[in-house]
Residue, then its C-alpha position, 0 to 999 in steps of 0.5 A: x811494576x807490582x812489588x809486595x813487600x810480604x813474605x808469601x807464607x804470611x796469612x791470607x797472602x793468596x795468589x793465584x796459579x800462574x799458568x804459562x804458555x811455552x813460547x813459540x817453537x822456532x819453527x814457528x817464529x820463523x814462519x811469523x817472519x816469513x809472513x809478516x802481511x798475514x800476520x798483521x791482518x790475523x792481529x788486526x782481527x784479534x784487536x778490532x774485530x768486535x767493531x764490525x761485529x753483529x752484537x747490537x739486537x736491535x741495529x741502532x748501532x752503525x757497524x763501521x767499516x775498518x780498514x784495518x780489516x782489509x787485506x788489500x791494505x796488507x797485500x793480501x789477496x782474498x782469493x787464489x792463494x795459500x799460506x802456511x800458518x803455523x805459529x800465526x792462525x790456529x785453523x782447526x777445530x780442536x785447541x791444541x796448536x800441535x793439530x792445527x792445519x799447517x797450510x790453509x787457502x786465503x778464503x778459508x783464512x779470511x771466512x774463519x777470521x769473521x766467524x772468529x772474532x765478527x759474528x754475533x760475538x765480541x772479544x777483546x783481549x789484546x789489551x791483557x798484559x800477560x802474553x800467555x793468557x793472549x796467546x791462549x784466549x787468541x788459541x780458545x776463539x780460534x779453534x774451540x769446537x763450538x759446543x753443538x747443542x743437544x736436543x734436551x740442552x736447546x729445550x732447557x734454554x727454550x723452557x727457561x726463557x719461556x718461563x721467563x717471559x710468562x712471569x713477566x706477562x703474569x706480573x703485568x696481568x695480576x699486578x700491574x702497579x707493582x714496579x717489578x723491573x722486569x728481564x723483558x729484552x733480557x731474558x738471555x740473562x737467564x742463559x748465562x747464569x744457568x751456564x755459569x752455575x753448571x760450567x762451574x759446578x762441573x768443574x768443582x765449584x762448591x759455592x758461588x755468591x751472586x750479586x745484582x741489580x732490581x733489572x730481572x731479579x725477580x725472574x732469576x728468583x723464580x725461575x732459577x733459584x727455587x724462590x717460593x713464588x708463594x712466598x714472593x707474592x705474599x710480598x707482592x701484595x705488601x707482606x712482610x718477607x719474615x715472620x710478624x714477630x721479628x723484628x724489622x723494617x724489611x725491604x722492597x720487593x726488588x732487593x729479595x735474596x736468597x741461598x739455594x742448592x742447584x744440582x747439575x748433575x755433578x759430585x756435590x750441588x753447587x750452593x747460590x747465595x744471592x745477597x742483598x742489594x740496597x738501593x744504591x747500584x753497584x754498592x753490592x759488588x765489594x760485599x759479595x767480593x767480601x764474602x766470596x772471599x770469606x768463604x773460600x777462606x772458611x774452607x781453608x781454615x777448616x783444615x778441608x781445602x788445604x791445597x785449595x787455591x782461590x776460586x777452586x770452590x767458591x766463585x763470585x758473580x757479579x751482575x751489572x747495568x750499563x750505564x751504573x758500571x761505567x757511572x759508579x766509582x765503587x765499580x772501579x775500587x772493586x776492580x782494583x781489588x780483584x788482584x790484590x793478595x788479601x783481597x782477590x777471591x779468585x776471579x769473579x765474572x762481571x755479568x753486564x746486562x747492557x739495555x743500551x740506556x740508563x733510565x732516559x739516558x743514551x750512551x753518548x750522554x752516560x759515558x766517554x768510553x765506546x763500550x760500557x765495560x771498557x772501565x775494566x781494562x785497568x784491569x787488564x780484564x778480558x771482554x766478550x760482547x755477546x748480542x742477547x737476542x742469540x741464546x746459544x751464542x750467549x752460553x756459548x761466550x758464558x762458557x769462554x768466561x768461565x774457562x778464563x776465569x777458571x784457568x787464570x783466576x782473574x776477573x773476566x767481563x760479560x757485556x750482554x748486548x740487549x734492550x729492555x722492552x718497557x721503561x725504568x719500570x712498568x709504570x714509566x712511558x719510555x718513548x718520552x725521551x727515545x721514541x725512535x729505539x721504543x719504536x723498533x722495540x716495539x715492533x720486534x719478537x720476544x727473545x723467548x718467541x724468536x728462540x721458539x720460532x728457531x726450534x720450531x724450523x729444526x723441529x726440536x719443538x714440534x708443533x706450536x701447541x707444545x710451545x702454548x701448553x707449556x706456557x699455559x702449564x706454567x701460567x696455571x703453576x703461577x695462578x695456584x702459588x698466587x692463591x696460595x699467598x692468601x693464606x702463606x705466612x713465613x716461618x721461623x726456622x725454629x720454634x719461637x721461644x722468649x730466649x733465642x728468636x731464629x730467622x731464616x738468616x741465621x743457620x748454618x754457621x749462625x746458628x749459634x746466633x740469636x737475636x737479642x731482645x736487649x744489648x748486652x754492653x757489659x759482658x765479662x771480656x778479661x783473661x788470665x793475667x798469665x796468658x795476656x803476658x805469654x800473648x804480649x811477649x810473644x806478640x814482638x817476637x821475631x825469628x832468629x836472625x831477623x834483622x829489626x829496625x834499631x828504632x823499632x827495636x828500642x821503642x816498640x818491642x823492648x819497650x813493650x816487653x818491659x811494661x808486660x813484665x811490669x804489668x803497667x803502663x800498657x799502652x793501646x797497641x800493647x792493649x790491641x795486641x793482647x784482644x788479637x792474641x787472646x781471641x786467637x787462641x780461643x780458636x777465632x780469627x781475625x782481619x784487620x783491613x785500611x791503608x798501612x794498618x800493618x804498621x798503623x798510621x800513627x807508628x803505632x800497631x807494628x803488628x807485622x814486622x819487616x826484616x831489614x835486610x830481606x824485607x821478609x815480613x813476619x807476623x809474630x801473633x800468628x805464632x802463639x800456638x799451633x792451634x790458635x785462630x789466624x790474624x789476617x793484616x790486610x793493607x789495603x789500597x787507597x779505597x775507601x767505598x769497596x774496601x768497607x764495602x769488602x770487609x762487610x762481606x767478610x763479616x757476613x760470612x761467618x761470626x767467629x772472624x773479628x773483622x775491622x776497617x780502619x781509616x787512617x783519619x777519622x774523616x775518611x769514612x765520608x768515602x764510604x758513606x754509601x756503606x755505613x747508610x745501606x749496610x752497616x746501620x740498617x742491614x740487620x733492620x732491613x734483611x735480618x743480616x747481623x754483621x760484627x763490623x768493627x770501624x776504627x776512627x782516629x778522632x781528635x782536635x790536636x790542630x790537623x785542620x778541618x778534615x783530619x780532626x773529626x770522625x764526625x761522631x755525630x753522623x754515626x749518632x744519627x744513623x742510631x735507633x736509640x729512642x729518645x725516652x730513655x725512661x720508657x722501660x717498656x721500649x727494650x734497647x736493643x741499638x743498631x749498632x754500638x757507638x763508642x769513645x774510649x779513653x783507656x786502654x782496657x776499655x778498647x781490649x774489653x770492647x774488642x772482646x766483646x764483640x766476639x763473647x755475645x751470642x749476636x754480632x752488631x756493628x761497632x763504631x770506635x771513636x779511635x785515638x790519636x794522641x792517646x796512643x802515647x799520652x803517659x796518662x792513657x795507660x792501663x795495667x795489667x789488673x784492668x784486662x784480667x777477669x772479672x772486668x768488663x767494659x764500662x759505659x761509663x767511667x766515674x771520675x776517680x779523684x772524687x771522694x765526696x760527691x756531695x762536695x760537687x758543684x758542676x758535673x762535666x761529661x765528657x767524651x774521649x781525649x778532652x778527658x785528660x786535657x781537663x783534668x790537666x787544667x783542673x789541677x793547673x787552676x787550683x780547682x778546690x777538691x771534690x768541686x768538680x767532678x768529670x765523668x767520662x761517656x765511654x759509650x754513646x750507644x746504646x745510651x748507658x742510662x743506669x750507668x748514668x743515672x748512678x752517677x748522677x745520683x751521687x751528686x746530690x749538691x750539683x749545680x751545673x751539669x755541662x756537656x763539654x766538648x771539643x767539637x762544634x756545637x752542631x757537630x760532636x756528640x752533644x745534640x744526641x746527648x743533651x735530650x737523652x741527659x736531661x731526663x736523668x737530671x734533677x728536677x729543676x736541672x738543665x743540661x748546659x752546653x761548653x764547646x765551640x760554637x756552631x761551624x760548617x767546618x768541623x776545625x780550624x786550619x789555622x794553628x794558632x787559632x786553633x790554640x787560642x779555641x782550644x785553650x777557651x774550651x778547657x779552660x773555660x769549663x771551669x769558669x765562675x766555679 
């Protein structure tokens, strides 16, 4: 049983309508006992009537035969008899149950069994745990007067399968070594978003965010989304998707995206943004969950769709493949978000286009399960399995999906049943591996061309010439977009200027956003020393008569209160608290997502307090004024990938939300790695996409073993474009994302700020605390937040009067600061011998900052990286080469640290101790 332990008037706590059915009428419990035999069978059809359904289009599928299914088995006869159905069987063409037929003859019965749930559609839905959405699914199949296609609705899906199949034949004629991963097979894909696009436009939906795969993106491009075929054959032939002087690595011809209006004829068109996918299948799902999420919430925060619950304007699409729906992880940690109060988007409909293989692999090596979606029943998800090679039969499952999703909001299953035509792509030979299914393949009518030859015998199309100008016509439409590619060159969105450069990525809420020629690392992030004590006192206050934790009380909010009027001693979650409340009240939001960060691992944050007796949660930043910004806290589950995953889409959504993912160690990042590589660091390079991310990182060596010490610096480091000659003026630095290791306080409020107060948002990598969260020297004063301070890159050693005096120069990064100057003093180290600079911020590499300081120390002899982590680990092989340019002559970094290790930390406390103690102790040696 779900319990949340949450007030539901707590920000971004948003759950979806609850819709029940009234239970059935005594009359129709009584009829339900009377025919316990019928109603077996009518429930047997319901449970496993998709197993002996038509739905694989080219047969290799051996339909069983169930003897669940026969009425012999419940002595039932299949003819001569008549039953009354009330309260069993809804026979009838209409979905209210009040109309249905009381009686009906067995034949009739049984007929409209198979035509329900064994035609060329599927339905599972008797797994779903609410017996209302059972009950109304059963009512929907079994009495929806299936839609009758008009003459101009057959058209329209003839003219988009036609046009899908022509830009397929017209890629393989005019480049046919461009791996296009053409619909081919699956050109009924086209079918469903196209009914996706206008069930929901036509019932209010104002935005949908769409991701998928390479299979077929191009053809939904083109032919739906009112992607220029100019401008995609500019990339065809090895063009760059944006203009020359942005910028950027760009990316592969399959992972183009685009946001377009569609008008269905409804109030308002309904705007598409197709995202960006990396490489990586399915790392797409929880960014566009993210950002629908994000959307629909923008919507709220404007004041425009108070009463609006989730998913009245904003739907999220997500597209599959077989084999990667069942085979990836990050399918099933975003399913496991659907639900989730800070996290549901308000249902998203999985689209599976299922070719029957993964690459060469067949289903009896890709999963353990019979069908491919069958991972979505943890859910509770509902499936409708429909055979691709019937068009009206795939909108016509589309539109059951989407009614579902719209009446529950909850996540609902396509399984589109298909084949595909040529290999992984154009260029492989398939039949390698699956001679037998490319043998059939090969043999069969195109989806487009038995849909044609359909039309043809009701003389809806009426003459096959009409079919061949058509094509033609739209052959010909291609050619002239090809040749116009010759001369096409993408344009800015505005005109170029030396101060703001504008791709078509940043518009809308963007536009405000430039990007940057260099970073700016030191912006004036302070605030008034009056509103950061309003901000601190009222960030532990409580409602009258709430009953807090004794030791919470004492420790956390008195405690908090007394240095804020002190204006001393402020510790890092007073100092967090205040970057929340004071950005809060400068109109922005913020999200701060990971698992327990409403308390914080460590016992630390406590930024929404629990009534101990009601269990009634407050969040008191959320109270600072009536027209400040939303703190959203968004304890997560234990996922990793699609959690990050998530909250990158929320920041692609809008750049005055500061969005923040914080692992409960470090190290938990690894679970998410697909996400760092794919979208975080490379995004902005790859798509022109900025997003202002902000990582939390606990990191330390304080004896927690191999895991839990290290937030591996030096994997984040990697992923940096900082160039390796920092002296090189004429290469801007302008990084990928920031690296940071702050050892205060207010440089963790400054850096918070920052990335908010720059006209361009990039990622942040924060090296977080662990020990310094309470160590009395990690402490900062109010003095340190007020304006006219900033970050510092680097942060200069304070006890140094005269830096001509020194002799070794130690640079250090994070907590290690404060344990060397501990045995600096405890070995009577003689003053001024040796100074200790502290590296707040590895990227960019602060290179003015630290050629300044190492400018002061014109009597140096040793200058020493010193760290806690191994050598090969840790900051110091990004560091060392960079450092050694701004050295003086003659002048060598040297390295102090632990040696090389494949782990990243013992697990034996002593050992530990023992390394530990050689590490600062030893940095003074032979001084």
């Amino acid at each position: 049983i779900r319990h949340y332990n949450y007030d539901r008037d707590i920000y971004g706590y948003r759950t979806p309508r609850v819709f029940e059915l009234p239970d059935y009428s005594p009359e129709e419990l009584a009829n339900r006992n009377a025919n316990p035999n019928l109603l077996r069978l009518v429930q047997m059809y319901r449970v496993h009537g998709h197993r002996v359904a038509d739905l694989d289009p080219l047969g290799l599928t051996q339909t069983e035969k169930l003897f669940q299914l026969d009425p012999n088995r419940y002595s039932i006869p299949e003819t001569g008899k008549t039953f009354d159905i009330t309260g069993i069987v809804h026979v009838g063409k209409s979905k209210d149950p009040s109309i249905s037929r009381e009686k009906a003859p067995v034949e009739l019965i049984l007929a409209h069994l198979r035509q329900s749930y064994c035609g060329r559609i599927g339905f599972e839905f008797s797994h779903i745990p609410n017996t209302s959405e059972r009950r109304w699914f059963a009512q929907l199949v079994e009495s929806y007067d299936k839609k009758r296609f008009s003459e101009d609705e057959k058209r329209g899906i003839w003219q988009l399968l036609a046009k899908s199949e022509v830009f397929d034949h017209f890629m393989a004629k005019k480049f046919p070594q461009v791996k296009r991963y053409g619909l081919e097979g699956a050109e009924s894909m086209m079918i469903i978003l196209d009914t996706l696009f206008r069930d929901a436009s036509m019932a209010g939906v104002h935005d949908t965010v769409v991701c998928m795969p390479h299979r077929g993106r191009l053809n939904l491009l083109t032919d739906l989304l009112h992607y220029p075929p100019t401008a995609l054959f500019h990339k065809v032939k090895g063009n760059a998707e944006f203009p020359e002087d942005i910028p950027g690595s760009g990316d592969v011809l399959s992972h183009l995206a685009i946001s377009t209006d569609l008008n269905y004829g409804a109030q308002k068109p309904i705007h598409v943004s197709m995202l960006h996918n990396p490489s990586h299948l399915e790392a797409a799902n929880p960014v566009a969950l993210g950002k629908a999420r994000a959307r629909q919430m923008y919507l709220y925060e404007a004041g425009t769709e108070r009463e609006c619950y989730l998913g009245d304007r904003v739907m999220c699409i997500q597209m599959h493949g077989d084999a990667a729906f069942t085979g990836q992880g990050v399918v099933t940690e975003t399913l496991g978000l659907s639900n989730l109060p800070h996290f549901t988007a308000g249902g998203s409909i999985h689209v599976i286009v299922n070719n029957q293989i993964g690459y060469t692999t067949p289903a009896m090596n890709a999963r353990s399960s019979y069908y491919s979606s069958d991972v979505g029943k943890m859910i509770g998800c509902p499936v409708i399995h429909v055979n691709a090679d019937y068009p009206e039969e795939v909108a016509y499952a589309t539109s059951i999906a989407f009614e579902y999703r719209n009446k529950f909001r909850k996540d609902v299953i396509i399984d589109m049943i298909a084949y595909r035509r040529m290999g992984h792509n154009e260029l492989d030979e398939p039949a390698f591996t699956q001679p037998g299914m490319y043998q059939n393949i090969r043999t069969r009518k195109s989806v487009p061309v038995l849909y044609e030859e359909k039309l043809l015998s009701e003389t809806t199309i009426k003459s096959k010439q009409e079919i061949d100008d058509f094509r033609t016509s739209y052959f010909a439409k291609l050619e002239k977009h090809l040749e116009s590619s010759y001369s096409y060159k993408p344009q800015h969105i505005r005109s170029y200027s030396d101060d703001a450069r504008q791709a078509d990525t940043l518009k809308g809420k963007w536009s405000k956003m430039t990007i940057p020629r260099e970073a700016v690392t030191e912006a004036d992030t302070g605030v008034p020393v009056e509103k950061l004590k309003e901000v601190g006192i009222k960030s532990v206050a409580t409602p009258k008569g709430m009953v807090v934790h004794p030791r919470l009380q004492k420790f956390h909010i008195d405690s908090r209160i007394s240095k804020v009027e002190q204006g001393t001693k402020l510790d890092w979650a007073t100092a967090e608290a205040m970057a929340f409340g004071s950005l809060l009240l400068e109109g922005n939001h913020v999200r701060i997502s990971g698992q327990d960060v409403g308390r914080g691992t460590f016992s630390q944050r406590h930024v929404m307090i629990v009534d101990q007796q009601t269990e009634r949660t407050t969040i008191p930043l959320n109270n600072l004024s009536p027209s400040q910004g939303k703190l959203e806290i968004a304890n997560s589950s234990l996922s990793e990938f699609a959690v990050l995953g998530f909250e990158y889409g929320v920041s692609w959504e809008a750049p005055n939300r500061l969005c923040i993912w914080e692992a409960q160690f470090g190290d938990f990042f690894n679970g998410a790695q697909i996400v760092i590589d794919t979208y975080l660091s490379s995004g902005e390079t790859k798509w022109l996409r900025q997003s202002g991310l902000v990582m939390l990182l606990p990191h330390g060596f304080d004896g927690a073993g191999p895991e839990h010490s290290s937030a591996r610096i030096e994997r984040f480091l990697q992923l940096c474009d900082q160039k390796y000659n920092v002296l090189d003026t004429s290469q801007p630095d302008n990084p990928n994302m920031h690296v940071a290791n702050p050892t205060t306080p207010a440089q963790y409020f400054h850096l918070l700020r920052r990335q908010l107060h720059r006209p361009y948002r990039k990622p942040l990598i924060i090296i977080g605390p662990k020990i310094l969260l309470r160590h009395p020297q990690a402490t900062s004063d109010l003095g340190d937040l007020a304006p006219g301070t900033t970050f510092r890159p680097v942060l200069p050693d304070p006890s140094i009067s005269d830096p001509g005096r020194v002799k070794r120069v130690l640079f250090v990064s994070g907590k290690l600061y404060y344990e060397l100057v501990k045995a600096r003093g405890e070995l009577g180290v003689g003053e001024d011998t040796v100074a200790i600079v502290r590296v707040e911020e590895l990227n960019p590499f602060p290179t003015a900052r630290l050629a300044e300081e190492i400018g002061k120390f014109t009597g140096a002899q040793d200058f020493v990286w010193v760290q806690e982590e191994p050598e090969n680990q840790g900051a110091y092989t990004f560091m060392q080469p960079r450092l050694d340019q701004l050295l003086p002559k003659g002048h060598k970094l040297k390295y102090h640290g632990r040696p090389p290790s494949a782990a990243p930390a013992t697990g034996i406390s002593s050992r530990h101790k023992v390394e530990q103690e050689r590490v600062v102790k030893g940095a003074f040696r032979d001084i």
